[in-house]
N, C-alpha and C positions, 0 to 999 in steps of 0.2 A: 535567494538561495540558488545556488547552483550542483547541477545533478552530482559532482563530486562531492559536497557538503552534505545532500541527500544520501547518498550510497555512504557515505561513511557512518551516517546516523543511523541506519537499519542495519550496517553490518554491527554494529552497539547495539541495537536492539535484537538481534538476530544469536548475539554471545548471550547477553541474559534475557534468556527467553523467558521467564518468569514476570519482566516486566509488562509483557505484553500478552493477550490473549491469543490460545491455541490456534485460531482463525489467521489472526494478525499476526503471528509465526508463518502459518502454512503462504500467507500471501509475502513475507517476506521471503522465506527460502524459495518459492517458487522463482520470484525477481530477481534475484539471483542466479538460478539455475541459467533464466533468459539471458544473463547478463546486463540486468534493468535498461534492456531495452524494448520493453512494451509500450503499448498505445497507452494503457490504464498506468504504467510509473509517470509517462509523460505526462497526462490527464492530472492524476494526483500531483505532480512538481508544478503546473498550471495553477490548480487552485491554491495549492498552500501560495503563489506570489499573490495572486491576485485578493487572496484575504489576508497576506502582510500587507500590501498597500491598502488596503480598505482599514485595519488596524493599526492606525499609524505607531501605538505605542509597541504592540505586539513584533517579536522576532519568528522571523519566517520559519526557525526549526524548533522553535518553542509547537508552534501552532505544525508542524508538519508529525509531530512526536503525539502530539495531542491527536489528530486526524487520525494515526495508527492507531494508538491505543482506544481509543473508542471504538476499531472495529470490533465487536464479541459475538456476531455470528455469519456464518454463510454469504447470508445476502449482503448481510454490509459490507463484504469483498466484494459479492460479486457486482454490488451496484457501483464501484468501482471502475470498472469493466464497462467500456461502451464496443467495444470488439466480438460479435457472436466467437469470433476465432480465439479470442483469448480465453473467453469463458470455459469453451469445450475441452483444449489446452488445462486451464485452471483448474479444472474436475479431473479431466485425466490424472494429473499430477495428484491431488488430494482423493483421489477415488470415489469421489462423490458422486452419486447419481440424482440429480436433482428432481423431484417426485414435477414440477411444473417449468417450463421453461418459457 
């Protein structure tokens, strides 16, 4: 999958927000704002290749849509996130104050 293929798939899930959870909204709009140029879009485009080729049956935005949608809270965005910079950034954005860092 390539980042075009990706960006087109969250801006689909980003129209029906319904499908995804309020977390996995707020990390989509956020990637966007950046212009999905973050460390953590890179990071996420990284594994979804590397578990389509591990899944040989598996399609890379099957498994990149699945990855989203199982985010349902906080942490599972922010363990996303290998960038202290992005994190701080991501809270700014979502006004979250994280009780442990």
């Amino acid at each position: 999958m390539d980042k075009e293929q990706a960006i087109s798939l969250c801006e689909d899930l980003l129209r029906n927000e319904e499908e995804v959870s309020e977390v996995t909204y707020l990390y989509l709009s956020w990637n966007m704002k950046q212009n999905y140029e973050t460390k953590t879009f890179e990071w996420l485009l990284a594994n979804v290749t590397l578990l389509a080729s591990l899944q040989e049956q598996a399609a890379a935005d099957e498994i990149f849509i699945d990855m989203l949608k199982k985010m349902k809270s906080y942490q599972d965005a922010v363990k996303l996130m290998k960038d202290p910079g992005e994190v701080r950034e991501f809270n700014r954005y979502t006004n979250v104050v994280p009780l442990f860092s």
